[in-house]
C-alpha positions in Angstrom: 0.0 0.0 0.0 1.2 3.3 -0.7 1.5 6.1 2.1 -0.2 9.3 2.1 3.0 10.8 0.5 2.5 9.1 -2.5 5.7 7.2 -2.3 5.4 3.4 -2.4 6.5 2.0 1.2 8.1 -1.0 -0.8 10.3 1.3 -3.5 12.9 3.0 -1.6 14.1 4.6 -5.0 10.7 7.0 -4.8 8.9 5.9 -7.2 5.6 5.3 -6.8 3.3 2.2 -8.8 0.1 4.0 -10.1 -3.6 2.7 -10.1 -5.9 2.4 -12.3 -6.3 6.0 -13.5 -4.0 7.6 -12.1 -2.3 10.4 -14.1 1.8 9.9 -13.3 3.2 6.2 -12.9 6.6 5.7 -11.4 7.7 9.3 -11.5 9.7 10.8 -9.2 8.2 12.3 -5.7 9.8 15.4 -3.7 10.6 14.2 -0.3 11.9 10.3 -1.6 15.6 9.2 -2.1 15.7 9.4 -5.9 14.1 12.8 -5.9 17.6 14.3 -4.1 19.9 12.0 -6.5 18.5 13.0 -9.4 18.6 16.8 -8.0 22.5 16.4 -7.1 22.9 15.4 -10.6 21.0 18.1 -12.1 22.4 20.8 -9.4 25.9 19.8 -10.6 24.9 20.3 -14.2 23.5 23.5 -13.7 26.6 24.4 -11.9 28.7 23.9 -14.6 26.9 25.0 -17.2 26.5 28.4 -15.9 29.4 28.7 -14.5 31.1 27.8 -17.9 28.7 30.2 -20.0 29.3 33.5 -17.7 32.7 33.3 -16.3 33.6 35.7 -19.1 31.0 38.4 -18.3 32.8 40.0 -14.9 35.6 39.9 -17.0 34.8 42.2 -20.1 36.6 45.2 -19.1 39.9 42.8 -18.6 39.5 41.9 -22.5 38.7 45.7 -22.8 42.0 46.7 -21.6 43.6 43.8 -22.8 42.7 43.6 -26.3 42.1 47.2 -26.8 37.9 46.3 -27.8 35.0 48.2 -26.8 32.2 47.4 -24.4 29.9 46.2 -27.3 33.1 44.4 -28.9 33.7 42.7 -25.4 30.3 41.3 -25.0 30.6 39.5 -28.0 32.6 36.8 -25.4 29.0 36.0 -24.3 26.8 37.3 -26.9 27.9 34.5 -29.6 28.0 32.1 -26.8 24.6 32.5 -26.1 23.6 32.5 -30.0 25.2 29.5 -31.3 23.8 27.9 -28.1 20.1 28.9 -29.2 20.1 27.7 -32.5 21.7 24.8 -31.4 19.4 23.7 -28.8 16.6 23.5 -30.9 18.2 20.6 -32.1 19.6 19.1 -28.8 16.2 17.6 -27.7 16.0 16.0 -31.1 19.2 14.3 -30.6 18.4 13.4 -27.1 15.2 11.8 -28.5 17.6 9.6 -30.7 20.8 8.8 -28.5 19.5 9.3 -24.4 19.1 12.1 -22.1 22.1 11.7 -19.9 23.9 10.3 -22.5 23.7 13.6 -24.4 24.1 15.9 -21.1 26.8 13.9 -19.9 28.5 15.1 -23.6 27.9 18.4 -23.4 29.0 19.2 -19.7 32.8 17.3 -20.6 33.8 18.8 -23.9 31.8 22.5 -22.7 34.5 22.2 -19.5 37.8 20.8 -22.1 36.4 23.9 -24.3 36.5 26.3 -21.1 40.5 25.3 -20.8 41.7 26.1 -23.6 40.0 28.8 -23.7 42.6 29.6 -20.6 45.2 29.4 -22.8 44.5 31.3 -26.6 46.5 34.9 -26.9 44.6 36.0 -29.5 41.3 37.7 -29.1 39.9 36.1 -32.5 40.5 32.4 -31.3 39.1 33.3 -27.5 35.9 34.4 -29.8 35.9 30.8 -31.9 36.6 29.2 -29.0 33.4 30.8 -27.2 31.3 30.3 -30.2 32.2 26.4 -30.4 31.2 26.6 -26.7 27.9 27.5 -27.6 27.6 24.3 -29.9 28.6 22.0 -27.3 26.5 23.4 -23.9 23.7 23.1 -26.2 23.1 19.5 -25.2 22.6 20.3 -21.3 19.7 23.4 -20.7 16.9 22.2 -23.2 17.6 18.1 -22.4 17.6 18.5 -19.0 14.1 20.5 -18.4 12.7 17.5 -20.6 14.4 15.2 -18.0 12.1 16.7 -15.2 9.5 16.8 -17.8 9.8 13.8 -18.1 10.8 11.5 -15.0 9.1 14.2 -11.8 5.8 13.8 -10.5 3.3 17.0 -11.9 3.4 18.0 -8.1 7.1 17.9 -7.3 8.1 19.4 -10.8 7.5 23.1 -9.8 10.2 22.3 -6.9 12.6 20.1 -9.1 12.9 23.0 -11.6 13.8 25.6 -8.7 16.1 23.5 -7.1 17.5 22.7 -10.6 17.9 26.6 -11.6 19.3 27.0 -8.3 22.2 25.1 -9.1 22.2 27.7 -12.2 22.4 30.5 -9.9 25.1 29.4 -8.5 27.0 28.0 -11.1 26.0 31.5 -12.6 27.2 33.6 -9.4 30.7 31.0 -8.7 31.7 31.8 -12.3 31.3 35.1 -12.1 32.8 35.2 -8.6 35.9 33.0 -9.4 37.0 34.6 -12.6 36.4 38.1 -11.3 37.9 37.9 -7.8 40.8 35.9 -9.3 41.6 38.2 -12.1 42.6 41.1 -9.2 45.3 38.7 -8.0 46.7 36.3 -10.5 44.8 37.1 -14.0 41.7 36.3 -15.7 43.6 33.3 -17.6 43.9 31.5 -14.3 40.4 32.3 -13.0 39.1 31.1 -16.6 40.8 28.2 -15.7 39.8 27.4 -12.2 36.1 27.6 -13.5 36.9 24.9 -16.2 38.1 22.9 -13.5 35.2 22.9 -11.5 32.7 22.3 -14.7 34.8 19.2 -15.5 34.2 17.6 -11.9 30.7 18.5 -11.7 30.4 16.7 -15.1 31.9 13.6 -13.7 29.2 13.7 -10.6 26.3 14.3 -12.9 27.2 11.6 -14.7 27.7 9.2 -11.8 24.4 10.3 -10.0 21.5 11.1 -12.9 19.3 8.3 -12.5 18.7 7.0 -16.1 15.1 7.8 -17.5 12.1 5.8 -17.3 9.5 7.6 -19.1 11.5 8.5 -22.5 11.0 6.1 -25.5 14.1 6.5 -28.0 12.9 7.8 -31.7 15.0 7.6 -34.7 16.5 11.5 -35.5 14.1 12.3 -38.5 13.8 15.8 -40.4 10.4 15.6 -40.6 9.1 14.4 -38.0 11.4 16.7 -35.4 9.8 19.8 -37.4 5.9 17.9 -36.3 6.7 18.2 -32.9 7.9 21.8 -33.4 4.7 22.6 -34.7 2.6 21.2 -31.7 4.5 23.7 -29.4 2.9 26.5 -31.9 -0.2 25.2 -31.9 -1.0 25.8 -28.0 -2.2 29.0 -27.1 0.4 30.2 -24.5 3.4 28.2 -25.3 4.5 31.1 -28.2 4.1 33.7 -25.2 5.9 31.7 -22.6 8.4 31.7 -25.4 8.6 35.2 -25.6 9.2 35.7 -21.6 11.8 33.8 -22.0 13.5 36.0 -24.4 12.5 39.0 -22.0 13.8 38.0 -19.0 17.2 36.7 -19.9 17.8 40.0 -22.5 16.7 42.2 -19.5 18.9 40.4 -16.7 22.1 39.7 -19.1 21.8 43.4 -20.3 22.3 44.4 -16.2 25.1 42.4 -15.8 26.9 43.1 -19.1 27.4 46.9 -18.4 26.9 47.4 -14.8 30.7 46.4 -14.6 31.5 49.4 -16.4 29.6 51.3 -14.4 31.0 50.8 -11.2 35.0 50.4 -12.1 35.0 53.9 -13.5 34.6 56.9 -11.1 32.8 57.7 -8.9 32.7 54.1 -7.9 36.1 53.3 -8.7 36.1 49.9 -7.5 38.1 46.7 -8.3 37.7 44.4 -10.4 37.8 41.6 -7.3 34.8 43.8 -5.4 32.9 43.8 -8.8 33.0 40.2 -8.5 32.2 40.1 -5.1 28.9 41.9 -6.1 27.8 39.3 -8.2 27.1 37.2 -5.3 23.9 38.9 -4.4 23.7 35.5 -7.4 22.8 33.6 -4.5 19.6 35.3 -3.9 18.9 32.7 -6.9 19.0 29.7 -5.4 16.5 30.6 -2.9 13.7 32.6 -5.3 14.1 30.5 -8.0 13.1 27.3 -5.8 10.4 29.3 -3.7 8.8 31.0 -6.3 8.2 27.6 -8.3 7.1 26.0 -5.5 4.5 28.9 -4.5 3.3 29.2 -8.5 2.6 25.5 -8.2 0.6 26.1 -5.1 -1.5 29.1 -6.2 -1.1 29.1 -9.5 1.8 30.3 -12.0 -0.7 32.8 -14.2 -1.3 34.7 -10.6 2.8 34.5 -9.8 4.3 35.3 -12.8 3.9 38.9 -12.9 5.4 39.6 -9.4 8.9 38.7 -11.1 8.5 41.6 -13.8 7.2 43.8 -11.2 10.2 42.9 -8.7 13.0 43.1 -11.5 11.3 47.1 -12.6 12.0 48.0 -9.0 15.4 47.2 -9.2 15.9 48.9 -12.3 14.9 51.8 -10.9 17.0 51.4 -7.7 20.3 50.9 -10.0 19.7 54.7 -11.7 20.2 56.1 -8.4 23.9 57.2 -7.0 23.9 55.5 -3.6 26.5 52.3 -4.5 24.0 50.5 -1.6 20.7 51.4 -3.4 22.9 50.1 -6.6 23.4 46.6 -5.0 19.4 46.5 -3.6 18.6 46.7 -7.3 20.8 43.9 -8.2 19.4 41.9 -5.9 15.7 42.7 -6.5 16.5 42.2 -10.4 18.2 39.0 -9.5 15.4 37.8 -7.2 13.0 38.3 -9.8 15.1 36.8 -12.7 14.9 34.2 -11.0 11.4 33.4 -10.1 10.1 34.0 -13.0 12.4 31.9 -15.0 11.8 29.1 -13.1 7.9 29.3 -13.6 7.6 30.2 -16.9 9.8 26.8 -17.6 8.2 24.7 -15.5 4.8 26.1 -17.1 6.5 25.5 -20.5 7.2 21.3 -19.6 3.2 21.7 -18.3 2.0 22.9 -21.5 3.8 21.5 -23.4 2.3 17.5 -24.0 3.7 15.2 -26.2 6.4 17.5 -27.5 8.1 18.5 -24.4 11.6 18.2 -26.0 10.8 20.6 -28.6 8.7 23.0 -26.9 11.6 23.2 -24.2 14.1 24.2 -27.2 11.9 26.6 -28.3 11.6 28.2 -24.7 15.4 28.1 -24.2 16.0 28.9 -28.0 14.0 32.3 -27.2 15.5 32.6 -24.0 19.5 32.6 -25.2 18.9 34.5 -28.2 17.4 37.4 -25.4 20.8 36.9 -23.9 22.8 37.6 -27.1 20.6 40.4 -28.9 19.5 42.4 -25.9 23.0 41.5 -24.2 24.8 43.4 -27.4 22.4 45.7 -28.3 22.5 47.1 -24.7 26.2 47.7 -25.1 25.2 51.0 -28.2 22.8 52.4 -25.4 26.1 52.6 -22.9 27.7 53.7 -25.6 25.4 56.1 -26.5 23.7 57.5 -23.3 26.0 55.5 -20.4 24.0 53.4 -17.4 21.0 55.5 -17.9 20.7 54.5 -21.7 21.0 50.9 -20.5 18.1 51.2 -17.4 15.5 52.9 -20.6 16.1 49.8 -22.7 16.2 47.5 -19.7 13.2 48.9 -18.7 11.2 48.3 -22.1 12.2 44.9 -22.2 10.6 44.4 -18.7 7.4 46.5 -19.5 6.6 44.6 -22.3 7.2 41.1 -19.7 4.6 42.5 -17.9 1.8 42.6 -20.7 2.9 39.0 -21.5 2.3 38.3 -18.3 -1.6 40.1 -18.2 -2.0 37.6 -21.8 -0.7 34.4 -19.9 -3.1 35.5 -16.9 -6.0 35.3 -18.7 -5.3 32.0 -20.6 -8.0 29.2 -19.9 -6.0 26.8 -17.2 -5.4 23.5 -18.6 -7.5 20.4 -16.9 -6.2 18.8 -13.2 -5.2 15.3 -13.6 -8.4 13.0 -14.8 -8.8 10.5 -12.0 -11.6 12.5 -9.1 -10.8 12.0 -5.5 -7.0 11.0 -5.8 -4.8 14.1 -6.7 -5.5 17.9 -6.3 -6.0 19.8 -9.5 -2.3 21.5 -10.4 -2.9 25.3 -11.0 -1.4 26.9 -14.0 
């Protein structure tokens, strides 16, 4: 007999045996075992992924100086990054249909962290840039794979919470990058703090790959054209997929736009500060790990339509706080943009795996496709409004891209909520 937890008292692994009816067989429960193995795994990924993909951005000024390249020039470390990595994801799931989930994750984390040392190494500024684009090409097989995963294998209750905890480990690996390569740069150079952060990706790759527990719930398909671009089409054919899409672009544009420029801002006077206490900022990063694992648990408890907005409303406030002069008021808006980066990000892509049905790979690409691409066009465009107008030009455009979040978020709102699980009187309807 099953406890009231619904974890089967004879399956210490956490899954649970379904009857008749029931809507999720043998998926993984929050609160079980397997639950916290397969969110070590996916904690490490997100570690290393992010911390592989940003260690550059604390360090743009450094390739500034060092290469003699503007601001807009510098974030092209990141920008093309994030834009081979969007196009190339909407393939990824495809592939991981074919040849396995962690299979294909377990791939990208060890050449993305072999990619991340040489990239260490390079003198010239043209072969860091390839280098950084091939990186792109070969992180692509973690992000988009890995929300299928929890599509996939996590009970509809517990995957609000797996996807927090899951982008927490983004946050982190997001805010340690950063951190690392900044702080070290002050000290011994930004070729050895490049390094260190390769390091760490390549043993977090090795402990994802010895703790992911293999997948249960995904059939291998044959890699077809045709039949990839019919499961693209499904993700169209709901009516808020295309707009979860478009958040995705928003709130990555907005948030990498921040953190692209506000380095600038605060190394040149009156600030004046290092380039080690620039780093040191990016910790407010850790606000992350709790928001993005809070918020999705409280949108799957009261709904992620009533939820999502707060984030756009939260990350407006800390635009505004960043205009100001006070370097403390500067921070608060960091951490209020952060906060709400975060939160929304992890409901719109557990909403995303929700809506998404039968094609939960693709419409996971899509989402991350639209998400990346917000990273590398609002990341570079933002860097002609510093040029142009300084932080202030950069808070106006970060603001529009937030604005327009907001009306997304009034559409998604008043979206018909999808049907509770079918079976009457054995699970609680989910709220979207």
């Amino acid at each position: 007999m099953a406890r009231q937890d619904g974890v089967d008292a004879g399956s210490p692994d956490g899954y649970r045996p379904s009857p008749p009816g029931a809507e999720a067989p043998g998926f993984i429960r929050h609160g079980t075992p397997l639950f916290r193995q397969a969110n070590l795994a996916l904690f490490a990924a997100g570690l290393a992924t992010f911390g592989l993909l940003y260690c550059t951005q604390p360090l743009m000024p450094e390739f500034s100086r060092d290469y003699g390249v503007s601001a807009a020039a510098a974030s092209l470390s990141l920008s093309l990054t994030t834009g081979v990595l969007a196009f190339a994801m909407l393939f990824a799931g495809g592939v991981s249909d074919a040849w396995g989930r962690k299979s294909v994750m377990t791939a990208s984390l060890i050449s993305s962290a072999l990619l991340v040392l040489l990239t260490a190494l390079v003198p010239d500024w043209h072969m860091l840039l390839i280098l950084r684009t091939l990186l792109g090409l070969t992180l692509s097989g973690l992000p988009a794979v890995a929300m299928t995963y929890l599509s996939e294998e996590m009970h509809p209750e517990s995957i609000g919470l797996g996807m927090g905890l899951y982008i927490s480990g983004n946050a982190i690996g997001g805010m340690g990058g950063r951190l690392v390569a900044g702080v070290l740069a002050d000290f011994v150079g930004w070729r050895w703090g490049v390094a260190t952060v390769g390091l760490i990706g390549l043993v977090s790759g090795l402990v994802f790959w010895r703790s992911l527990p293999p997948s249960r719930h995904h059939v291998r398909h044959p890699l077809q054209l045709r039949a990839l671009l019919g499961r693209f089409a499904l993700a169209f054919r709901d009516a808020g997929l295309p707009w979860l899409f478009a958040e995705g672009f928003l709130l990555l544009g907005a948030f990498v736009t921040v953190y692209n420029y506000i380095g600038y801002r605060l190394l040149a006077p009156p600030y004046g500060l290092g380039q080690a206490m620039v780093g040191a900022i990016f910790s407010v990063y850790l606000i992350g790990t709790f928001s993005s694992a809070w918020m999705g648990h409280l949108a799957g408890r009261l709904g992620r339509r009533k939820v999502l907005w707060t984030a756009f409303a939260l990350m407006l406030l800390g635009v505004g706080l960043t205009v100001l002069r006070p370097l403390p008021l500067i921070v608060l808006g960091i951490v209020a943009i952060t906060f709400g980066f975060f939160g929304g990000h992890s409901i719109a892509s557990s909403w995303v795996g929700r809506r998404a049905g039968h094609a939960k790979a693709q419409a996971s690409s899509m989402y991350l496709f639209s998400y990346y691409m917000g990273s590398s066009l609002a990341g570079a465009g933002g860097g002609l409004f510093y040029a142009s107008h300084g932080w202030n030009g950069v808070a106006v455009f970060v603001t529009a891209l937030i604005v327009a979040g907001l009306l997304v978020a009034w559409r998604l709102y008043r979206l018909p909520p999808l049907p509770g699980p079918p079976s009457p009187g054995t699970e609680p309807p989910i709220p979207q």
